[in-house]
PDB file of N, CA, C and O in Angstrom:
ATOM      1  N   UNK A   1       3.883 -51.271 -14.672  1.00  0.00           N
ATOM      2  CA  UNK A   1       3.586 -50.232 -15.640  1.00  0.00           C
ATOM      3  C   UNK A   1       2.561 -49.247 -15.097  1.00  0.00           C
ATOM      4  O   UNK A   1       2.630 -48.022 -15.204  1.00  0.00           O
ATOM      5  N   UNK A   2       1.487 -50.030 -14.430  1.00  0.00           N
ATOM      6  CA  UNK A   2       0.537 -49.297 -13.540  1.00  0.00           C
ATOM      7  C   UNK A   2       0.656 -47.991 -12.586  1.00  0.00           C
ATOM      8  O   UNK A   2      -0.126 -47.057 -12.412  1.00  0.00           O
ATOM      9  N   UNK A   3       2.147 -48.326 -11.938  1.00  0.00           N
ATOM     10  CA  UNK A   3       3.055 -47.562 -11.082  1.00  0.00           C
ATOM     11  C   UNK A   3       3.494 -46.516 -12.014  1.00  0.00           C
ATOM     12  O   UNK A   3       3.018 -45.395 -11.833  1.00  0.00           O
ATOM     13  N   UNK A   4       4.256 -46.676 -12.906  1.00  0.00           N
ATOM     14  CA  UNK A   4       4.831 -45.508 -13.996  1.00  0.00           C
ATOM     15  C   UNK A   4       3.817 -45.085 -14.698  1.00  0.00           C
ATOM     16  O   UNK A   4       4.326 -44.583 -15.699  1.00  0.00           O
ATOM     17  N   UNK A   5       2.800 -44.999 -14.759  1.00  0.00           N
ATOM     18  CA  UNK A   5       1.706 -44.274 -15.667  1.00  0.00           C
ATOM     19  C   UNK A   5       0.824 -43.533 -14.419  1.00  0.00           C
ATOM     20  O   UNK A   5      -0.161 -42.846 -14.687  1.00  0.00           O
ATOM     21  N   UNK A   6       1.322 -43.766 -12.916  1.00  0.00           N
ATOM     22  CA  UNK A   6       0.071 -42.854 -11.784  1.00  0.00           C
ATOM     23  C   UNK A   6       1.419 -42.029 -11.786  1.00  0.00           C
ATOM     24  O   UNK A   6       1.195 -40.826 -11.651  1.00  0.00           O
ATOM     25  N   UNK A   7       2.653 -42.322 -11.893  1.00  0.00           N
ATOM     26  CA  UNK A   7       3.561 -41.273 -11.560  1.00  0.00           C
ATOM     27  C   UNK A   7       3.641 -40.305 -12.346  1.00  0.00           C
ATOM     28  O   UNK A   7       3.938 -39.166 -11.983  1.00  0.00           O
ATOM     29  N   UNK A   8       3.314 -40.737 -13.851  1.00  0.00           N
ATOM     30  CA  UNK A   8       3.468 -39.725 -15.309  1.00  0.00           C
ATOM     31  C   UNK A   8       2.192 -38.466 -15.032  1.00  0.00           C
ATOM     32  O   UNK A   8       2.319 -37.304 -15.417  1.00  0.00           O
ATOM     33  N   UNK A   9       1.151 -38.926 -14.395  1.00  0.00           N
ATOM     34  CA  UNK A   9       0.105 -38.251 -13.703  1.00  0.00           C
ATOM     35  C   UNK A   9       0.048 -37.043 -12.640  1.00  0.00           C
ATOM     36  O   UNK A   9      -0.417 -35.906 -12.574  1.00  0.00           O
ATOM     37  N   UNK A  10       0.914 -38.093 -11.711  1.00  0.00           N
ATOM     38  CA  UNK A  10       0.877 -37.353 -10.859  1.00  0.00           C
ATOM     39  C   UNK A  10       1.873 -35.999 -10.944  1.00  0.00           C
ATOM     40  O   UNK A  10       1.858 -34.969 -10.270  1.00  0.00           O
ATOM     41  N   UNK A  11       2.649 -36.379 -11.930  1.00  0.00           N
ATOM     42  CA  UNK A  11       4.234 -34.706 -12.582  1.00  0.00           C
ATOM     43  C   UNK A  11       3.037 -34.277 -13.041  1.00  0.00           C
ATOM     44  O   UNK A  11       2.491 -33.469 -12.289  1.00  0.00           O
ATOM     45  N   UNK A  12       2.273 -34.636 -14.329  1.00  0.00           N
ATOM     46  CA  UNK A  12       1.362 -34.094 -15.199  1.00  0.00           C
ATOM     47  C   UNK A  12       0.926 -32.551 -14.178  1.00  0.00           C
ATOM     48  O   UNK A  12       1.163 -31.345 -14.250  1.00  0.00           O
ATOM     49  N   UNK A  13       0.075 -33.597 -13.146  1.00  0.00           N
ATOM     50  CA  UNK A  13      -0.674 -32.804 -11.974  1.00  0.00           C
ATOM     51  C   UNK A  13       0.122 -31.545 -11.615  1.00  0.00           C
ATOM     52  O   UNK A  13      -0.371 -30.430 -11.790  1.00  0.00           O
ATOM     53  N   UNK A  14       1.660 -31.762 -10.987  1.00  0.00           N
ATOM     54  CA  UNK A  14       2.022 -30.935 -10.186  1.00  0.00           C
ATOM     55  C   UNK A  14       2.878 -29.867 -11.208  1.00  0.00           C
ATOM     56  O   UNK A  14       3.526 -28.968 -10.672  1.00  0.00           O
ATOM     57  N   UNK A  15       2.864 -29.973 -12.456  1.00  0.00           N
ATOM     58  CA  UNK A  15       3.320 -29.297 -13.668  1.00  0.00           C
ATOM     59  C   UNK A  15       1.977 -28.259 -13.834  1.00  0.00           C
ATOM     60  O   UNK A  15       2.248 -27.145 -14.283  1.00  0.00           O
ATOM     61  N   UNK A  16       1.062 -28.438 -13.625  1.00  0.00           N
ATOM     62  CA  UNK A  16      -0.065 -27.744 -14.058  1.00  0.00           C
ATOM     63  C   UNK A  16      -0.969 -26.965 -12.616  1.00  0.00           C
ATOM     64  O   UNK A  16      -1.968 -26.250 -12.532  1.00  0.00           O
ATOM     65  N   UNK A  17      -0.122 -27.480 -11.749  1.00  0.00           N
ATOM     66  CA  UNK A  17      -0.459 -26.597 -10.244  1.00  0.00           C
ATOM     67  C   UNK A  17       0.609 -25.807 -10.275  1.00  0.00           C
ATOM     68  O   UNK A  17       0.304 -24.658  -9.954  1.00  0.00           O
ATOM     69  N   UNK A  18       2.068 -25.985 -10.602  1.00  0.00           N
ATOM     70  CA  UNK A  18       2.782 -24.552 -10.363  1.00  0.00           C
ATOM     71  C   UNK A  18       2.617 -24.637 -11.447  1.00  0.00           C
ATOM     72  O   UNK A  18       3.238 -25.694 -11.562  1.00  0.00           O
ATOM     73  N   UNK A  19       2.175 -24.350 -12.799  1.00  0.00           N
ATOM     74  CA  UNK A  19       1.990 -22.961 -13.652  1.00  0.00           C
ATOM     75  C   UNK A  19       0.858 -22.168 -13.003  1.00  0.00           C
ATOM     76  O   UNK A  19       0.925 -20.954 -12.811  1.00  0.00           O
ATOM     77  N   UNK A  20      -0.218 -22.957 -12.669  1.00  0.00           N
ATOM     78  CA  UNK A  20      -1.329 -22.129 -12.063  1.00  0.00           C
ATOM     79  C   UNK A  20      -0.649 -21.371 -10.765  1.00  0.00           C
ATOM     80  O   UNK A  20      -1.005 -20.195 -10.834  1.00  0.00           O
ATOM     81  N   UNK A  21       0.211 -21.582  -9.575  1.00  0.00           N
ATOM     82  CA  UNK A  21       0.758 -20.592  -8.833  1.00  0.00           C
ATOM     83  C   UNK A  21       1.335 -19.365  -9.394  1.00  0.00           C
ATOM     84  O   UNK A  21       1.068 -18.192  -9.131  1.00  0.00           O
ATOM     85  N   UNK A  22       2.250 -19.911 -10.289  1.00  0.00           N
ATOM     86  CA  UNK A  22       2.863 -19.020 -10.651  1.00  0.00           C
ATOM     87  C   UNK A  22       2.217 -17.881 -11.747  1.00  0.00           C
ATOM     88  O   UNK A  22       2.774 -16.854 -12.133  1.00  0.00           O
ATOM     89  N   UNK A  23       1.063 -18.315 -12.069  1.00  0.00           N
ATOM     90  CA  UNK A  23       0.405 -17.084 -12.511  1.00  0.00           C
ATOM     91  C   UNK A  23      -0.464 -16.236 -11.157  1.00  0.00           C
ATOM     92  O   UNK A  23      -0.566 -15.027 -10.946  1.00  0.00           O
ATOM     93  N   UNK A  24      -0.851 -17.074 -10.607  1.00  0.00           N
ATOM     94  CA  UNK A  24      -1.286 -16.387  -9.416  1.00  0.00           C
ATOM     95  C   UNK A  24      -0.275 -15.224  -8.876  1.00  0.00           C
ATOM     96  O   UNK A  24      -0.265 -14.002  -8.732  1.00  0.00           O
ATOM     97  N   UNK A  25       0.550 -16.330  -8.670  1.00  0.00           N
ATOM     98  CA  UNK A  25       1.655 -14.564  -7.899  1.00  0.00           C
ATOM     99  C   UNK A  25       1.969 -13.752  -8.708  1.00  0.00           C
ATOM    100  O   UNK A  25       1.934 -12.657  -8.147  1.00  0.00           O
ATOM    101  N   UNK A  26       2.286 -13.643  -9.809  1.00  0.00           N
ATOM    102  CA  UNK A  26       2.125 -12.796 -11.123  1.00  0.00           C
ATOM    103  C   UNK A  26       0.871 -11.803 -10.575  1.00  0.00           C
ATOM    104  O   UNK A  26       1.149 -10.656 -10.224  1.00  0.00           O
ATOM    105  N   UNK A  27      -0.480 -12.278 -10.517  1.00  0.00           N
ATOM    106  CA  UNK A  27      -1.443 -11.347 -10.425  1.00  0.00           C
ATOM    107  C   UNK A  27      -1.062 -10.909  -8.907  1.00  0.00           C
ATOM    108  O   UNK A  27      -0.691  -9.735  -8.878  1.00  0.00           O
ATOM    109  N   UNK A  28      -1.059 -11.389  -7.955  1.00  0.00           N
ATOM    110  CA  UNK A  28      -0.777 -11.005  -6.497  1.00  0.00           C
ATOM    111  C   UNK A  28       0.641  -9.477  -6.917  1.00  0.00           C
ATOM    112  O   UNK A  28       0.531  -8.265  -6.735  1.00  0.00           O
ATOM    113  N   UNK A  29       1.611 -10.149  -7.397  1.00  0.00           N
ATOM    114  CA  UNK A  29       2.646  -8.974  -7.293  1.00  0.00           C
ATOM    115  C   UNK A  29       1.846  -7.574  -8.305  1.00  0.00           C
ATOM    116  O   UNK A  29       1.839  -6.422  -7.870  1.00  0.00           O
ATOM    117  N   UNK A  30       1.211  -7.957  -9.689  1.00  0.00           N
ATOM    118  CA  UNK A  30       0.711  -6.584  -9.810  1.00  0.00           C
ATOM    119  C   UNK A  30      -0.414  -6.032  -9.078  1.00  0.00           C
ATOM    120  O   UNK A  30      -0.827  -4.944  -9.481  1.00  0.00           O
ATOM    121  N   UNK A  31      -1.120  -6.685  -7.858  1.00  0.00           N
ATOM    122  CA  UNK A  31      -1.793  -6.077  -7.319  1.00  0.00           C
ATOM    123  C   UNK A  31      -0.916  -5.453  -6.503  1.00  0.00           C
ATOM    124  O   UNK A  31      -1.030  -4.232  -6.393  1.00  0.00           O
ATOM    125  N   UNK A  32       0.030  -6.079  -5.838  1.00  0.00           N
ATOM    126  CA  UNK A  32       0.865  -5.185  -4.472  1.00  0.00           C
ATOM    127  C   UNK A  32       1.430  -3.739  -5.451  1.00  0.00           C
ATOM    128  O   UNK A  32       1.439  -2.600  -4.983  1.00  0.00           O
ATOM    129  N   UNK A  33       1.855  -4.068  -6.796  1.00  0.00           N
ATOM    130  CA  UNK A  33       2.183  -2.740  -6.901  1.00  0.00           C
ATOM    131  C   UNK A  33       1.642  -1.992  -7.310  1.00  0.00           C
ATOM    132  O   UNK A  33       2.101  -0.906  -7.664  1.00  0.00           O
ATOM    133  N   UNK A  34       0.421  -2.372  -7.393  1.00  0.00           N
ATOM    134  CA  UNK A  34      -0.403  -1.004  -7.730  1.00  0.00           C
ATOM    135  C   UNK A  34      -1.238  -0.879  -6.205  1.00  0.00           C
ATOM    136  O   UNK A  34      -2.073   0.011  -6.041  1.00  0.00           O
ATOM    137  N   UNK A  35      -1.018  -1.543  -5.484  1.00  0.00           N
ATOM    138  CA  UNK A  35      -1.200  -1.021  -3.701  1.00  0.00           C
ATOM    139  C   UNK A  35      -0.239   0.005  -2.952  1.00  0.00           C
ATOM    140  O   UNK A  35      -0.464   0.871  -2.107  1.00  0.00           O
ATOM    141  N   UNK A  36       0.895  -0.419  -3.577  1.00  0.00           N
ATOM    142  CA  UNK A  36       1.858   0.200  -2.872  1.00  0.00           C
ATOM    143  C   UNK A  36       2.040   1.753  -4.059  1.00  0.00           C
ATOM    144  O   UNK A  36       2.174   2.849  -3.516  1.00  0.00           O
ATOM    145  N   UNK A  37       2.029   1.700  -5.019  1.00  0.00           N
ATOM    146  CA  UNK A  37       1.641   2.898  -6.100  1.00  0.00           C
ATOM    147  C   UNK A  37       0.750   3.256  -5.191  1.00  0.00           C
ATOM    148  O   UNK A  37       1.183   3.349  -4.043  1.00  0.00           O
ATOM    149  N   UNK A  38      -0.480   3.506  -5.387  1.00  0.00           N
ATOM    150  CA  UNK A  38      -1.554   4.230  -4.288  1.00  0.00           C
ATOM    151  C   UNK A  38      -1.402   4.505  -2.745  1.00  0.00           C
ATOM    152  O   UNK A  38      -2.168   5.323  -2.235  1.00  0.00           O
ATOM    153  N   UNK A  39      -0.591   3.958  -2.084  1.00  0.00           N
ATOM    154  CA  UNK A  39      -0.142   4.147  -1.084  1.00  0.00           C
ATOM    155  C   UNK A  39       0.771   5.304  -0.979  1.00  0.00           C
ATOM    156  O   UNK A  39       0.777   6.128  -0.065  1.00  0.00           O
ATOM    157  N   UNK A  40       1.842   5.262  -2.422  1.00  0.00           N
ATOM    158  CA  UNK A  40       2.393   6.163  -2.369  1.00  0.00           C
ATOM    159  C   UNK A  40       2.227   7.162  -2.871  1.00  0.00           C
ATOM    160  O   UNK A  40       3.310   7.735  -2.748  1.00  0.00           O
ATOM    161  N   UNK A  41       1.514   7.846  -3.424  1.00  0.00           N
ATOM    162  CA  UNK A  41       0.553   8.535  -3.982  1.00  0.00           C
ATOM    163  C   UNK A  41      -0.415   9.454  -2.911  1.00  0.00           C
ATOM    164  O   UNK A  41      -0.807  10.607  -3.094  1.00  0.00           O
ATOM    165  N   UNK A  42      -0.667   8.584  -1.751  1.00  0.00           N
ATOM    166  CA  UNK A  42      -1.512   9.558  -1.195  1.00  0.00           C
ATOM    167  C   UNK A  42      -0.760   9.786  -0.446  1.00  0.00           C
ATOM    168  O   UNK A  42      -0.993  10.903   0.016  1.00  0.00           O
ATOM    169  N   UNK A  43       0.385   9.187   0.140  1.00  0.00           N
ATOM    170  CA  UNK A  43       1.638   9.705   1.294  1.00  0.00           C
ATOM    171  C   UNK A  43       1.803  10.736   0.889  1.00  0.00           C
ATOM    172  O   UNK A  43       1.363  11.588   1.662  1.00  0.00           O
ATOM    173  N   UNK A  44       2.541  11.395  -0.586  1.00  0.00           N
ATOM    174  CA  UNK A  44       2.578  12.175  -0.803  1.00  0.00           C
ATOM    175  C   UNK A  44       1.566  13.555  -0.673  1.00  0.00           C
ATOM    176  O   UNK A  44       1.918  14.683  -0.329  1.00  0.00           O
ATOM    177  N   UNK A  45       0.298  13.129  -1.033  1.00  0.00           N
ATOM    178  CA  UNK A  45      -0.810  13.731  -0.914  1.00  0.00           C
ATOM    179  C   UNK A  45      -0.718  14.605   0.535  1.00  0.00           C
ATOM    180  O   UNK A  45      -0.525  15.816   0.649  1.00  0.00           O
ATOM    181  N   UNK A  46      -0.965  13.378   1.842  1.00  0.00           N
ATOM    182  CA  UNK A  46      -0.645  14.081   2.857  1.00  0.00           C
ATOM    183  C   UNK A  46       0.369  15.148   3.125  1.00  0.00           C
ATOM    184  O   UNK A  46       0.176  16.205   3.726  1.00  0.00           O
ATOM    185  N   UNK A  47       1.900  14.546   2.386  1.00  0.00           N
ATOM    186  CA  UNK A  47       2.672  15.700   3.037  1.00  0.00           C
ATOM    187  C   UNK A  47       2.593  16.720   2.544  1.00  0.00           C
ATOM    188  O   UNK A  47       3.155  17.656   3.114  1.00  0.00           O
ATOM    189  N   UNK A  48       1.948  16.940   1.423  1.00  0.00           N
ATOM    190  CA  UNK A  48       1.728  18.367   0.929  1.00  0.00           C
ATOM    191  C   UNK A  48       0.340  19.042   1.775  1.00  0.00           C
ATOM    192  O   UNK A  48       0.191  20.149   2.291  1.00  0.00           O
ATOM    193  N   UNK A  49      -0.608  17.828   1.664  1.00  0.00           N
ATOM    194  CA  UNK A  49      -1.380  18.868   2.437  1.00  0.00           C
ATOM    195  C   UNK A  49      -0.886  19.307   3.711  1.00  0.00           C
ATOM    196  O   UNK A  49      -1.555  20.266   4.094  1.00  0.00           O
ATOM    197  N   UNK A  50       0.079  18.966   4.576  1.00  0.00           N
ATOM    198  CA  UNK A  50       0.538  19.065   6.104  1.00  0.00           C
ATOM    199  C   UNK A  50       1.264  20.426   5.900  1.00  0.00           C
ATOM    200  O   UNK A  50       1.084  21.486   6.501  1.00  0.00           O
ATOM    201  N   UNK A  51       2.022  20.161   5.022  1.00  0.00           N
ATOM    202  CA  UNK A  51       2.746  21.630   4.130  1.00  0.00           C
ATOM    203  C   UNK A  51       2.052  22.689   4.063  1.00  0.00           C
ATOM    204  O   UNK A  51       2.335  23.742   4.636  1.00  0.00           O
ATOM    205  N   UNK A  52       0.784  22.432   3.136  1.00  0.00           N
ATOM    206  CA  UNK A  52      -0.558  23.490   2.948  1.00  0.00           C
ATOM    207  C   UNK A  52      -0.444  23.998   4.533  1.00  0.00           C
ATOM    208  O   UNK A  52       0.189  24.965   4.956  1.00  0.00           O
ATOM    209  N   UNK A  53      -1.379  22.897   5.387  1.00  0.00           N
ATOM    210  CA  UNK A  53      -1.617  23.421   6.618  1.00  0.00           C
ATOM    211  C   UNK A  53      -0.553  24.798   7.438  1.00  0.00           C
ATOM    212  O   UNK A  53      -0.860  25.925   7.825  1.00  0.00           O
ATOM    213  N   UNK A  54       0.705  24.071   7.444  1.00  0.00           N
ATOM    214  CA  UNK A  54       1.491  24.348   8.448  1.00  0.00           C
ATOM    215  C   UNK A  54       1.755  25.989   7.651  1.00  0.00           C
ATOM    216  O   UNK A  54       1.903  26.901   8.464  1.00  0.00           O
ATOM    217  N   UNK A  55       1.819  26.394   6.134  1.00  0.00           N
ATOM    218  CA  UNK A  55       2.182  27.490   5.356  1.00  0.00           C
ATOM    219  C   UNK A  55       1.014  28.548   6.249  1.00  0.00           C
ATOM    220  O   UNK A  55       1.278  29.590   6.848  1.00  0.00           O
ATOM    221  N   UNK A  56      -0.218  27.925   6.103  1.00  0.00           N
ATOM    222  CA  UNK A  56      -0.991  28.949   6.210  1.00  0.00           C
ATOM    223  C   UNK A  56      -1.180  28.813   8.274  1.00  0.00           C
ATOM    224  O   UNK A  56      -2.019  29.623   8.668  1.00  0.00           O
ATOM    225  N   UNK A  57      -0.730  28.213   9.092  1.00  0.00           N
ATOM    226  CA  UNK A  57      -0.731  28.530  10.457  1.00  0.00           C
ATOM    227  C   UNK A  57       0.266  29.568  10.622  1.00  0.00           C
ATOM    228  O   UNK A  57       0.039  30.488  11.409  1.00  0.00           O
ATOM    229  N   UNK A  58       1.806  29.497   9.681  1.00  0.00           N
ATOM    230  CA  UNK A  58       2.757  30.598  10.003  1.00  0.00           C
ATOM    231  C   UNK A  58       1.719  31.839   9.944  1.00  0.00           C
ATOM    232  O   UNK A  58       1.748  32.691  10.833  1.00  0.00           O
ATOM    233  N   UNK A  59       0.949  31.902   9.045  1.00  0.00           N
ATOM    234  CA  UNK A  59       0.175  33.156   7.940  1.00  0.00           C
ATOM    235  C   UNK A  59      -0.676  33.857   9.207  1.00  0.00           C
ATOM    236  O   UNK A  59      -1.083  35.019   9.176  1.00  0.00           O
ATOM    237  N   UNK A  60      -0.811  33.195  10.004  1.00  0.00           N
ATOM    238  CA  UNK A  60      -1.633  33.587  11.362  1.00  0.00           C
ATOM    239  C   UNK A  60      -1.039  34.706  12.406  1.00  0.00           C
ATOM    240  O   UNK A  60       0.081  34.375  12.794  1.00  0.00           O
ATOM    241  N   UNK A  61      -1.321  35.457  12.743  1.00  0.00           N
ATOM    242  CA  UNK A  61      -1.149  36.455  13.278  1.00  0.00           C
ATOM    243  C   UNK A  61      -0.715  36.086  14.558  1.00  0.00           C
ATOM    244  O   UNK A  61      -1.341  35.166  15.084  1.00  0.00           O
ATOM    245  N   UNK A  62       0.264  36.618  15.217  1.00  0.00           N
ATOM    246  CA  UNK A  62       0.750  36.324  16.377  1.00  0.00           C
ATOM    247  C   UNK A  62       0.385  36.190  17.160  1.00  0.00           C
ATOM    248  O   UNK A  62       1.001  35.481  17.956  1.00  0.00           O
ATOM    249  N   UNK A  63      -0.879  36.756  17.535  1.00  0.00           N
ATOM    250  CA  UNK A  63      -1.315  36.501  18.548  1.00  0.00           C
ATOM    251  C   UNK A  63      -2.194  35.413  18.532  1.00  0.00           C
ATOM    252  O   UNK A  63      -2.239  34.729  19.555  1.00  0.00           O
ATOM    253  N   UNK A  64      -3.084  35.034  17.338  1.00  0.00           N
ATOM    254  CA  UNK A  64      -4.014  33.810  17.393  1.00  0.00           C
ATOM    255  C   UNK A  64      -3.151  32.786  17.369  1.00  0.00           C
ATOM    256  O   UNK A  64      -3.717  31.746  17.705  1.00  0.00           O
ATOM    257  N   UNK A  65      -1.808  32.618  17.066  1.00  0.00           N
ATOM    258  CA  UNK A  65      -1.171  31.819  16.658  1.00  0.00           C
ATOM    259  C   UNK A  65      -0.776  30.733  18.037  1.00  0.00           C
ATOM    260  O   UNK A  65      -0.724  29.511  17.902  1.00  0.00           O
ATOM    261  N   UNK A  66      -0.530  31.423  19.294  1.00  0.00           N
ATOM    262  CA  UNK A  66      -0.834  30.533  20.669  1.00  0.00           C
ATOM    263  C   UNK A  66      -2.011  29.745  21.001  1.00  0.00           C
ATOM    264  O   UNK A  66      -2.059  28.669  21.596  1.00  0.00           O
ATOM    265  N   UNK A  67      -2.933  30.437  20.535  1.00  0.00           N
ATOM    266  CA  UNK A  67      -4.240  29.638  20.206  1.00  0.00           C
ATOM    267  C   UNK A  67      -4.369  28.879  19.614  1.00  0.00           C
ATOM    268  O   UNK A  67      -4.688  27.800  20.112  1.00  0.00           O
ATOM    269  N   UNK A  68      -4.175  29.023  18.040  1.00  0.00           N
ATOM    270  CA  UNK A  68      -3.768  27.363  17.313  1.00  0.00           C
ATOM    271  C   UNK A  68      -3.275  26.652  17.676  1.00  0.00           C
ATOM    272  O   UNK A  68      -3.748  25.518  17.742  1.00  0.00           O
ATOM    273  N   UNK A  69      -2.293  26.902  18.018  1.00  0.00           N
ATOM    274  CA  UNK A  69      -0.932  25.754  18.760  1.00  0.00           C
ATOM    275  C   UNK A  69      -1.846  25.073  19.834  1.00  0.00           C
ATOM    276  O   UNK A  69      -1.938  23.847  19.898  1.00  0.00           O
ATOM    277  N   UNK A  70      -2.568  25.982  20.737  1.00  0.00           N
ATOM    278  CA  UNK A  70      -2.947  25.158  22.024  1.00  0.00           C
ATOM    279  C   UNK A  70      -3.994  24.548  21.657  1.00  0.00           C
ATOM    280  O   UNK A  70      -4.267  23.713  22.519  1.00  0.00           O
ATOM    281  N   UNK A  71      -5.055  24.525  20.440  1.00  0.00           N
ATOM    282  CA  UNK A  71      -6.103  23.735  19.843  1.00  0.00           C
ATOM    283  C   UNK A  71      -5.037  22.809  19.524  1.00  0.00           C
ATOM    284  O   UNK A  71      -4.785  21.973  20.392  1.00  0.00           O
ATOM    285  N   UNK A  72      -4.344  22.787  18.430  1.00  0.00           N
ATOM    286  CA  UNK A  72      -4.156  21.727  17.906  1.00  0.00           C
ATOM    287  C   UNK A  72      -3.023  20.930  18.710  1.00  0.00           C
ATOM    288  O   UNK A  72      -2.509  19.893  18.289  1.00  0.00           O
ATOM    289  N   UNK A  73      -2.813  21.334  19.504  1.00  0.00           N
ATOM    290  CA  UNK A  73      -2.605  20.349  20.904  1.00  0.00           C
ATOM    291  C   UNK A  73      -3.282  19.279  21.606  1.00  0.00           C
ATOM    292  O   UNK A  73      -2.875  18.174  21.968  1.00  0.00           O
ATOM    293  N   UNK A  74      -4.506  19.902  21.729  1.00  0.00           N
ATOM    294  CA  UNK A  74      -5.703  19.475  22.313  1.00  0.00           C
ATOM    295  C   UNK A  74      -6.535  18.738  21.482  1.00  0.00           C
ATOM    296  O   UNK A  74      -7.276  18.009  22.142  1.00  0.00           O
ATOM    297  N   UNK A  75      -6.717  18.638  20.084  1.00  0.00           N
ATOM    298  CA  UNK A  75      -7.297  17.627  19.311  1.00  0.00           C
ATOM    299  C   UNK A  75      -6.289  16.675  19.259  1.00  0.00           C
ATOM    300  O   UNK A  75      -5.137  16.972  19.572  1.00  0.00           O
ATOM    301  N   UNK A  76      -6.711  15.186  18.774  1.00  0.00           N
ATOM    302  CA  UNK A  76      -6.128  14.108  18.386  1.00  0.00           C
ATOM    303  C   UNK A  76      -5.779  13.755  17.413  1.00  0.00           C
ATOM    304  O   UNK A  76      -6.834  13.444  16.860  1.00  0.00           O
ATOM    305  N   UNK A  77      -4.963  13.549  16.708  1.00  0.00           N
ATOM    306  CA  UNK A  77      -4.056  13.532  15.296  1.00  0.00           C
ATOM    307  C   UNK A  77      -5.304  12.574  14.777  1.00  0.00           C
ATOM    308  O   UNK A  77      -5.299  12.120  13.632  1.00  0.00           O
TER     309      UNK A  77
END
C-alpha cells in the first residue's frame, strides 16, 4: 500500500510541475511576442528612416552628390 500511496504522490508531483511549465511558457510565448512586436516595429522604423535618408541624398545637388556617395562609402554601416 506503501508503494501505491509514494506513486499517488509522485503523479500528484508531476501534475503540478507541468501545470507550473505550462504556465511558464504561456508567459515565455507572450514575452517573445511582444519581442518580436518591437522588433518589428523598429525594422520598420529603420526602413523609413533609410527612405528619409536616401529621399533627401537624391535632393543633393549633383555635384556634392559624388561626395556623399564617396563619404558614405568610407564610413562603416
Amino acid at each position: 500500500m506503501a508503494k501505491l500511496e509514494d506513486l499517488a504522490e509522485r503523479v500528484d508531483r508531476l501534475v503540478l510541475r507541468h501545470q507550473e511549465l505550462k504556465r511558464s511558457s504561456a508567459l515565455v510565448e507572450q514575452q517573445l511576442q511582444a519581442v518580436t512586436a518591437e522588433r518589428d516595429s523598429l525594422r520598420s522604423r529603420l526602413h523609413a528612416a533609410r527612405a528619409r535618408v536616401d529621399a533627401l541624398l537624391e535632393r543633393l545637388p549633383a555635384e556634392a552628390a559624388p561626395a556623399a556617395s564617396a563619404a558614405q562609402k568610407e564610413s562603416p554601416p
